[in-house]
N, C-alpha and C positions, 0 to 999 in steps of 0.2 A: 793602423799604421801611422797615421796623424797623430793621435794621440805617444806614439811611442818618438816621433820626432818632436812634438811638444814637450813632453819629457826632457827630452836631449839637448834640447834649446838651452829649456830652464837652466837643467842641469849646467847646463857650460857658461850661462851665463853669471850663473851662481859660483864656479869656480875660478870664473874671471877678475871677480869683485875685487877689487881692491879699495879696505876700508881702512880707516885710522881705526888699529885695534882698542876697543874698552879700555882705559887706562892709562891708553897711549902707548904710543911704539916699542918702548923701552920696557913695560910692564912684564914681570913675571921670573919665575925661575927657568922657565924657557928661552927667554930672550934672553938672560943672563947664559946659561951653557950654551948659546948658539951665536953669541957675541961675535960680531965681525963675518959672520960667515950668510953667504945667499943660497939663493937659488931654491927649487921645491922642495926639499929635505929636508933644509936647516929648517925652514920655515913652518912644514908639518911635526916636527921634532919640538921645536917650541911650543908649539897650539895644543897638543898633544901633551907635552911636559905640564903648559898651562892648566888644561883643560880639564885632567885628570887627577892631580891634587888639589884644585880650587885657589892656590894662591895669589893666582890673579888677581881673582875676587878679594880674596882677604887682601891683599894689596890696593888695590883701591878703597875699600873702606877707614882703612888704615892708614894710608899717605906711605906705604912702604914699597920693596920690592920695586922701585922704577915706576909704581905706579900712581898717577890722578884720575881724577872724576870729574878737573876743572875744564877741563877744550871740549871743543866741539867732534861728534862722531863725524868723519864724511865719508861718501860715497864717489869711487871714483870709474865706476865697469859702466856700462854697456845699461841704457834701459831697455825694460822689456820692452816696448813698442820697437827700438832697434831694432833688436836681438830676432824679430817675427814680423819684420817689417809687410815685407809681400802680403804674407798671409792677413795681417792686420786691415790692409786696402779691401784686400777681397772680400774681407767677411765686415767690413764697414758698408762695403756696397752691395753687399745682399742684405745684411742688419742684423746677421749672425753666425756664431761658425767658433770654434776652438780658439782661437786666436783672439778674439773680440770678447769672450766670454772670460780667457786668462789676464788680459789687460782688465777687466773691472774685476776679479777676483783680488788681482795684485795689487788693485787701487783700494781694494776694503767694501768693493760695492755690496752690501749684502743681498742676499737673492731676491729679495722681495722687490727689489729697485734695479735689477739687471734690465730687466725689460725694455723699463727706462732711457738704461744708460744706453744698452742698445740702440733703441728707436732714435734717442738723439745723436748718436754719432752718425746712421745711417742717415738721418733728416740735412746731415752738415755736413755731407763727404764733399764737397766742394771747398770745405770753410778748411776741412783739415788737408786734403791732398789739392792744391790749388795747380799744381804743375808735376810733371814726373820728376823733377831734379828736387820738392821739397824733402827736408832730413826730417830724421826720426823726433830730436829735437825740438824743431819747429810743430810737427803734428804731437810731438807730448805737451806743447805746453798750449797748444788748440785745446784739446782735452780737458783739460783744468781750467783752461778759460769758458770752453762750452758748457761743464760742468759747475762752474760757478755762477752760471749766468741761468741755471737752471735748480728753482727752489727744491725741486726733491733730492738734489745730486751734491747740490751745495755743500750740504756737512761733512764730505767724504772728502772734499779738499781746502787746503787752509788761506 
């Protein structure tokens, strides 16, 4: 059952994302037929238009089609430590658990260093939940800062 709400999590967190599309907003023969228009339709209609002739891609190789390769991608949803907040705590303060194992999967930990990453977020549940009001935020960027502060974990964050 855990696992099918982790799933679910995921899942909605992933269909929340809201990304500066490859290419940029403007890109493709989909955002051209879908021009002016919102909402989930138009916008699966475009991705989809995109996504299934390739011109996107050829459009940014190309400088055409609305589309560049020069801006930056950004990310604008929900991080997963958010997204599994609860669950996150709890299996920080046991030192493992679905929640704790999906947060180092989605950081790139490879298995060999789970362990690791595990132990040291358990060893700092203090350092990361300091009070019941801290956000998701503040213990992601704990995270990255425990992990850089720790040579085996180091090269998984920049």
């Amino acid at each position: 059952m855990k696992r099918i709400l982790m799933v679910a999590a995921l899942m909605g967190v992933s269909a929340g994302a809201l990304a500066e599309a490859p290419g940029g907003p403007n890109c493709g023969w989909g955002n051209m037929l879908m021009n002016g228009q919102s909402g989930l339709g138009a916008h699966v209609v475009a991705s989809l238009t995109n996504g299934t002739s390739g011109n996107a891609t050829f459009g940014m190789t190309t400088g055409t089609n609305g589309c560049s390769a020069n801006g930056k991608l950004t990310y604008g949803g929900k991080s997963l430590i958010g997204a599994v907040m609860d669950e996150f705590s709890e299996d920080v303060a046991r030192g493992d658990g679905e929640a704790l194992t999906a947060v180092a999967v989605a950081m790139g930990v490879d298995e060999a260093d789970r362990t690791a990453f595990k132990q040291l977020m358990h060893d700092n549940f203090a350092t990361l939940f300091p009070s019941a009001d801290v956000t998701a935020e503040q213990v992601s960027e704990r995270v990255v800062e425990l992990m850089r502060s720790n040579d085996q974990l180091a090269r998984y964050v920049s």
